[in-house]
C-alpha positions, 0 to 999 in steps of 0.5 A, spaced: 480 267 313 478 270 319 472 276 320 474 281 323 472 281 331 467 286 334 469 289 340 462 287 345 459 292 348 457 290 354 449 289 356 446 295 358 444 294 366 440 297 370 443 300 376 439 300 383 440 305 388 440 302 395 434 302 399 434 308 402 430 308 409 422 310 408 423 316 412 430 320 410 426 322 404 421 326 409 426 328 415 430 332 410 424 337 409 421 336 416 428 339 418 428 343 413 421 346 415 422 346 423 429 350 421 424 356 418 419 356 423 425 357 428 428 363 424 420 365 423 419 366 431 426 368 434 425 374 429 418 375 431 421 374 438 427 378 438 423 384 434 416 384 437 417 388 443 420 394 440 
């Protein structure tokens, strides 16, 4: 007589995300702050001399 059979589950496993470049994760804020002071300084520009 057989036991029933278990379905396995399969171990747990860790997935790691790639490497990512060193400085992506400080370029995205960087641009992202330089976009603002832009923005900041056109409108400064543009609505200074009236």
């Amino acid at each position: 007589m057989c036991a029933p059979i278990k379905p396995l589950r399969p171990a747990p496993r860790t997935v790691q995300s790639p490497p990512e470049p060193f400085m992506s994760r400080y370029v995205a804020p960087l641009s992202f702050t330089l976009a603002a002071v832009w923005v900041a300084v056109v409108f400064v520009l543009a609505g200074g001399g009236h």
